[in-house]
C-alpha positions as CSV (number, residue, x, y, z in Angstrom):
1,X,-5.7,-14.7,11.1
2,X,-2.9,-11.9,11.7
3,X,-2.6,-9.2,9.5
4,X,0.4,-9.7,7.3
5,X,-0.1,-6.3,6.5
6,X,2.9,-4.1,8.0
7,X,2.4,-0.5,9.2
8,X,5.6,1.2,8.1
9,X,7.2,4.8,8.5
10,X,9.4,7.2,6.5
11,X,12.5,5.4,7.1
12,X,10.9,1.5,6.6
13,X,9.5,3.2,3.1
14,X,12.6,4.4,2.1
15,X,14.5,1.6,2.7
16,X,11.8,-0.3,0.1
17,X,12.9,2.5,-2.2
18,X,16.4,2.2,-2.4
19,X,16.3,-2.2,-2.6
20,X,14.0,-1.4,-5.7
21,X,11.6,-4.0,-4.3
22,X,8.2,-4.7,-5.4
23,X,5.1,-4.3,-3.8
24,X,2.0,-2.9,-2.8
25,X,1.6,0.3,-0.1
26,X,-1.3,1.5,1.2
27,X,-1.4,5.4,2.4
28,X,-4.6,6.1,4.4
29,X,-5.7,6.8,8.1
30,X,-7.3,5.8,11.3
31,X,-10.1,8.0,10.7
32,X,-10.6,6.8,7.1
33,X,-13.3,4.4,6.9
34,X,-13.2,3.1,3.4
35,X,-9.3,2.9,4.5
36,X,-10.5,0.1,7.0
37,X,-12.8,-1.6,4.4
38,X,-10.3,-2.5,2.5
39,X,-7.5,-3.1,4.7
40,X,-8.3,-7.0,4.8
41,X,-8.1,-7.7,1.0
42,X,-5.2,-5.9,1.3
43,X,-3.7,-8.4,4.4
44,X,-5.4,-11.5,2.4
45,X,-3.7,-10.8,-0.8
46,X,-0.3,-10.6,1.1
47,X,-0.7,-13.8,2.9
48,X,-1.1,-14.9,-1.1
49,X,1.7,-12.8,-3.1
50,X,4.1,-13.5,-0.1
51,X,7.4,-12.5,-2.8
52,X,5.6,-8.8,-2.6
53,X,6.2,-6.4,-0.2
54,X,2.5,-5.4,1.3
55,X,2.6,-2.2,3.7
56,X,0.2,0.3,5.1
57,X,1.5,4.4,5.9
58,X,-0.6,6.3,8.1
59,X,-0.6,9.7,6.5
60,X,-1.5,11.5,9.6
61,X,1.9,9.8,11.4
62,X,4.1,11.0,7.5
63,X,2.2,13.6,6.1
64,X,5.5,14.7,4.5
65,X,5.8,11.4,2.6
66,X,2.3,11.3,1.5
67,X,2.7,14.7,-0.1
68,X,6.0,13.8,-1.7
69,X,4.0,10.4,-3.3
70,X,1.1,12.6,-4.5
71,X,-1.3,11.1,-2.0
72,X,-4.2,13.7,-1.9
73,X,-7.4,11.3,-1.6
74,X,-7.6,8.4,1.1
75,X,-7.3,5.4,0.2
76,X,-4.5,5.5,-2.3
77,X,-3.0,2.1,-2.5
78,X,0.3,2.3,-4.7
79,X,1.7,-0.6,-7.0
80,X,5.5,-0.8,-7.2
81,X,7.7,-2.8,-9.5
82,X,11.2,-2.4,-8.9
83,X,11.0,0.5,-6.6
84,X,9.0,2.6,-9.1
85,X,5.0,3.4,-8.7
86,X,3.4,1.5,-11.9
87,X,0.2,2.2,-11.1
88,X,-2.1,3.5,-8.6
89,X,-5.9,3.2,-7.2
90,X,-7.5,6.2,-5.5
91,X,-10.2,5.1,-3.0
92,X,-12.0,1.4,-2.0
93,X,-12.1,-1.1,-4.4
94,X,-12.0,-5.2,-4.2
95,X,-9.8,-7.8,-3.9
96,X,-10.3,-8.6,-7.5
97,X,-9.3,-5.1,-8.7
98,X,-6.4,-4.8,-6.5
99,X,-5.0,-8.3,-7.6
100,X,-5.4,-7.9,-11.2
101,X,-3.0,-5.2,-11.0
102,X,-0.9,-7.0,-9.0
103,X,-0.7,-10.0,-10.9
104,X,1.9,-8.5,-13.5
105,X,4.5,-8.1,-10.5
């Protein structure tokens, strides 16, 4: 199954920003194991909340962006509603977590 998971940059998160749209990013990197764990709940749940935007940012390829979102710990997967962050996880967690948040969208 292809990842419907979409690496974005600087310019591709802004853009997300200024629609206001909804979704759930991922910041982490390639060296980030627990990043790659849980990069495939993340892909399933977008082939299932396909009104959400789901996207990953490399930190390494936009360390300025990371440090502008507060991104200190790897994984930090943040949940936006209208182009604000609503909430926020810090490191792995499952499907079920992640969706539970998500679910209010």
């Amino acid at each position: 199954m292809p990842s419907t998971l979409k690496k974005w940059d600087e310019a591709e998160f802004n853009h997300f920003l200024s629609e206001k749209s909804s979704g759930v990013i991922s910041f982490g990197a390639n060296w980030c194991s627990a990043c790659k764990m849980i990069e495939p709940n993340i892909s399933n749940l977008a082939s299932k909340y396909e009104d959400l935007a789901f996207a990953k940012i490399d930190v390494a390829e936009c360390p300025g962006l990371a440090s502008k979102m507060g991104v200190m710990s790897l994984p930090n997967i943040l949940i936006f509603q209208k182009g604000k962050v609503i909430d926020q996880i810090i490191g792995a967690t499952n499907s079920r977590s992640l969706e539970d948040k998500i679910k209010n969208l």
